[in-house]
C-alpha positions as CSV (number, residue, x, y, z in Angstrom):
1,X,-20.5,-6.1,-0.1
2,X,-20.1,-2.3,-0.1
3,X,-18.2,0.0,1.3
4,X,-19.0,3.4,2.8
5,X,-15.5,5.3,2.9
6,X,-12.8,5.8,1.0
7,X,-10.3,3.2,2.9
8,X,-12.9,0.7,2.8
9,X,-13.9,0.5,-0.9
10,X,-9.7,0.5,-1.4
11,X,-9.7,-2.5,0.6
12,X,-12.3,-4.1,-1.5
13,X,-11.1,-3.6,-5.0
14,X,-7.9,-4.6,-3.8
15,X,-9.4,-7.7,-2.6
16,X,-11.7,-8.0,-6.2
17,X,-7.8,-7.5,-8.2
18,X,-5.3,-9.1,-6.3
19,X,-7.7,-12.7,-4.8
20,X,-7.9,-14.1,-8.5
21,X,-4.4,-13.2,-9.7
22,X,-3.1,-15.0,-6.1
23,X,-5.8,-18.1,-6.8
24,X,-4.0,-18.9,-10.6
25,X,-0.6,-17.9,-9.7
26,X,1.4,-21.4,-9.4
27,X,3.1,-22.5,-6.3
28,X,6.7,-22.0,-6.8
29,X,6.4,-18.3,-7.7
30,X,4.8,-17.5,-3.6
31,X,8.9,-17.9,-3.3
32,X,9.7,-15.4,-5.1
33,X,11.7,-12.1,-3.3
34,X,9.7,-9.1,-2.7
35,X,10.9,-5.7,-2.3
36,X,10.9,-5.7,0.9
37,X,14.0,-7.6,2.1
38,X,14.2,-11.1,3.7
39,X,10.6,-11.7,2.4
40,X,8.6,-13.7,-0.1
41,X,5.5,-12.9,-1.8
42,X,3.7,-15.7,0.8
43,X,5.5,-13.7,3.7
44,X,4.0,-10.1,2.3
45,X,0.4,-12.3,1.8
46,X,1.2,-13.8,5.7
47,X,1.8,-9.8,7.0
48,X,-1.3,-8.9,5.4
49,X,-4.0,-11.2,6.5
50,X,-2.6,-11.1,10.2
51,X,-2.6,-7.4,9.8
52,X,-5.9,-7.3,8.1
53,X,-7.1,-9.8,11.2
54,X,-6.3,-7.4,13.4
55,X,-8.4,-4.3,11.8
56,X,-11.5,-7.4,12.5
57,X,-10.5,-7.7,16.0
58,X,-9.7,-3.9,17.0
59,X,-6.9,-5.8,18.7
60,X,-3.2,-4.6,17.3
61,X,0.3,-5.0,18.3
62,X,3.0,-2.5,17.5
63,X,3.5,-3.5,14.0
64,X,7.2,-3.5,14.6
65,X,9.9,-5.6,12.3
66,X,9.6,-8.2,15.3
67,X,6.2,-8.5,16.1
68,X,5.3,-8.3,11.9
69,X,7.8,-11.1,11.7
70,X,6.3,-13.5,14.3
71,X,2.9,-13.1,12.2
72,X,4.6,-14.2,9.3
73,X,6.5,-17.2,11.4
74,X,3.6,-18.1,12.7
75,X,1.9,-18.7,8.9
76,X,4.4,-20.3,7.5
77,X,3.1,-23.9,8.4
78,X,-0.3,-23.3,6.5
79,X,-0.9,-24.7,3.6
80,X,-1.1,-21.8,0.6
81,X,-5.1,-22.7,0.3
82,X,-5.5,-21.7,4.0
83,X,-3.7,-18.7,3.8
84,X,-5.4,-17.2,0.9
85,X,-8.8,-18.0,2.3
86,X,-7.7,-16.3,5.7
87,X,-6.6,-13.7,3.1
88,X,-9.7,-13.3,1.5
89,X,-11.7,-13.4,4.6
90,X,-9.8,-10.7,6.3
91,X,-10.3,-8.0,3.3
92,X,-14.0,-8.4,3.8
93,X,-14.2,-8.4,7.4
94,X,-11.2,-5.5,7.8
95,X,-13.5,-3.3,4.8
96,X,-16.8,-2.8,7.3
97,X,-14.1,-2.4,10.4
98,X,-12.7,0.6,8.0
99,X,-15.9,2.0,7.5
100,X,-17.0,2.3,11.2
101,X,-13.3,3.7,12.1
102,X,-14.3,7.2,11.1
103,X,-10.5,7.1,9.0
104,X,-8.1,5.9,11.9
105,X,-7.4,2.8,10.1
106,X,-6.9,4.9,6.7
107,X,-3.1,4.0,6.8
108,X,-3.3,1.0,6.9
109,X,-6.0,0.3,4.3
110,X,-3.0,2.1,2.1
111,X,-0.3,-0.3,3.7
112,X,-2.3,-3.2,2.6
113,X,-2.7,-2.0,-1.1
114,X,1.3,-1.3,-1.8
115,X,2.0,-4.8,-0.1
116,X,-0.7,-5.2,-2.9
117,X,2.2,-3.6,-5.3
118,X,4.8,-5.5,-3.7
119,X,2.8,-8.8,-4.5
120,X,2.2,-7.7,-8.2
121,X,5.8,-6.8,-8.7
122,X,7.3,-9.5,-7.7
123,X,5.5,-11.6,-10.1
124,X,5.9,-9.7,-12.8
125,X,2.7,-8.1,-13.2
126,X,2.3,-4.5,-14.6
127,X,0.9,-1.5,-13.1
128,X,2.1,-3.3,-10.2
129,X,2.2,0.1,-7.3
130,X,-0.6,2.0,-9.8
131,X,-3.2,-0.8,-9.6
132,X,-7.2,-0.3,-9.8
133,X,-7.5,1.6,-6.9
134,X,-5.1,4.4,-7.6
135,X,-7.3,7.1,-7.4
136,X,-8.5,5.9,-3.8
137,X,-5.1,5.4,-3.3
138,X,-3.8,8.7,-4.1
139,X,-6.5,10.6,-2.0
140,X,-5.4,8.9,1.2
141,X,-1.7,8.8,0.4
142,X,-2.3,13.1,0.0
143,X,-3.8,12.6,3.5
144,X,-1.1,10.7,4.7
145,X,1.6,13.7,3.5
146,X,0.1,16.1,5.4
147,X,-0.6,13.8,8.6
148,X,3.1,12.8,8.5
149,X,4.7,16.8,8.4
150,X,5.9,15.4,4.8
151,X,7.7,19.4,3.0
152,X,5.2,20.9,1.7
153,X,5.1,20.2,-2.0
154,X,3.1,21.1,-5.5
155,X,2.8,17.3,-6.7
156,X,2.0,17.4,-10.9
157,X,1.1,14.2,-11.8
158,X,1.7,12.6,-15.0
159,X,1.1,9.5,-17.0
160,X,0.2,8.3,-20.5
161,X,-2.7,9.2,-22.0
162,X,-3.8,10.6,-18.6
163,X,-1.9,14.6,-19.1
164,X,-1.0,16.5,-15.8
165,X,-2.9,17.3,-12.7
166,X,-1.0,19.2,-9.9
167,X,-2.2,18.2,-6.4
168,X,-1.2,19.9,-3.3
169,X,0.7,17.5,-0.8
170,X,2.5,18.0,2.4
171,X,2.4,20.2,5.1
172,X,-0.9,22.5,4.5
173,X,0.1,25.4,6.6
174,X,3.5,25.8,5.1
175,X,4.7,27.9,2.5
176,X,5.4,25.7,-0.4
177,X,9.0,25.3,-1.1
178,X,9.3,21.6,-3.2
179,X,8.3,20.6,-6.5
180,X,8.1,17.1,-7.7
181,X,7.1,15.8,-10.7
182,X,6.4,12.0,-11.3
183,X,3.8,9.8,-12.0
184,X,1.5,7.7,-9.6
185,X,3.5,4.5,-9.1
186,X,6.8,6.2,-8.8
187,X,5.2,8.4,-6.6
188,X,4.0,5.3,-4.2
189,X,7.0,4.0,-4.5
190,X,8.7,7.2,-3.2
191,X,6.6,7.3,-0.2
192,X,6.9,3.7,0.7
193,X,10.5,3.2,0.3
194,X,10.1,0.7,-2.6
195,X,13.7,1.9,-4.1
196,X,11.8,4.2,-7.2
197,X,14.0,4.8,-9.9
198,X,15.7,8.2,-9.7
199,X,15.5,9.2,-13.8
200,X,11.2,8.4,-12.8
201,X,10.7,12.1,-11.0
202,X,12.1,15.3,-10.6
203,X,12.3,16.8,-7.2
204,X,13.6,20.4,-6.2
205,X,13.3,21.8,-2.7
206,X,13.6,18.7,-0.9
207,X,15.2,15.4,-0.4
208,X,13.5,11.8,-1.4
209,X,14.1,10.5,1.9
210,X,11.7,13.8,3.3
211,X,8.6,11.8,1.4
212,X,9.1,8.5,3.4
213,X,5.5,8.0,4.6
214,X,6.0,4.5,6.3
215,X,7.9,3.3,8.9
């Protein structure tokens, strides 16, 4: 399968990295704590293919704490087999919704790969929020900046063996008044509350919380 867009070919190679790693990880470690608090690495996996289910069906709830939470209660009877192949059905099925949405569902093709981060830090693995993907990743988080009024900012990236690239993010018709400096998973991490450390980027002209992209 293929994708035609940008959030749908995300959602694949997501799918293609994270499936195999989830298939040989052992048992015990789908307990381990997450980032985000009160949940597991099976809860994150639970969130996702219930959210992912829901880009099939066109048919969403609020995606508030509660209703994310009763997707995640609901789950937590099924056997880890049955979840992953729910899993891995969803990422197909929610790529070819994301290609016919003409980019409404862009978010949360970038939700799903940080929970993707979230997974892969928990358990240890590295290049856990700047995973194949990143570039895809990157574009639509940019997107996301200036969709969500984040200051408007000149972004240099950096990272080894990569050297710098500045990117424009933020607020397009304002005067740029920010500068951070960081690399791409600090960056992600920034945006999606995932506690980045502070020594990892340098901001002036704004505040950390300003670049909070989810909710």
């Amino acid at each position: 399968m293929t994708a035609t867009t940008r959030a749908g070919r995300l959602l694949l190679t997501e799918a293609a990295a994270l499936l195999p790693i989830l298939r040989a990880t052992p048992q015990a470690d789908f307990d381990r704590d997450t980032l985000l608090p009160g949940w597991s690495v099976r809860d994150v996996l639970a969130h996702c293919a219930a959210a992912l289910g829901m880009a099939v069906t066109g048919s969403f709830h609020t995606f508030s704490p509660a209703d994310n939470q009763r997707d995640v209660d609901a789950r937590a009877g099924l056997p880890l087999d049955e979840l992953l192949d729910e899993l891995a059905g969803a990422y197909a099925g929610a790529a070819a919704a994301m290609d016919a949405a003409g980019g409404r569902m862009d978010g949360l093709a970038l939700g799903e790969w940080v929970h993707g981060g979230d997974v892969r830090h928990a358990l240890g693995r590295p290049g856990a929020y700047a995973s194949d993907g990143v570039d895809d990743a990157l574009a639509l988080l940019v997107a996301r900046s200036v969709e969500r009024g984040a200051p408007a900012t000149t972004l240099t990236l950096t990272g080894p063996g990569e050297g710098e690239r500045e990117l424009a993010f933020g607020r397009a018709d304002d005067e740029v008044s920010a500068r951070l400096r960081t690399d791409a998973a600090t960056l992600v991490r920034l945006c999606a509350g995932r506690s980045p450390d502070p020594a990892a980027f340098e901001l002036t002209g704004a505040a950390p919380q300003e670049y909070l992209l989810f909710t």
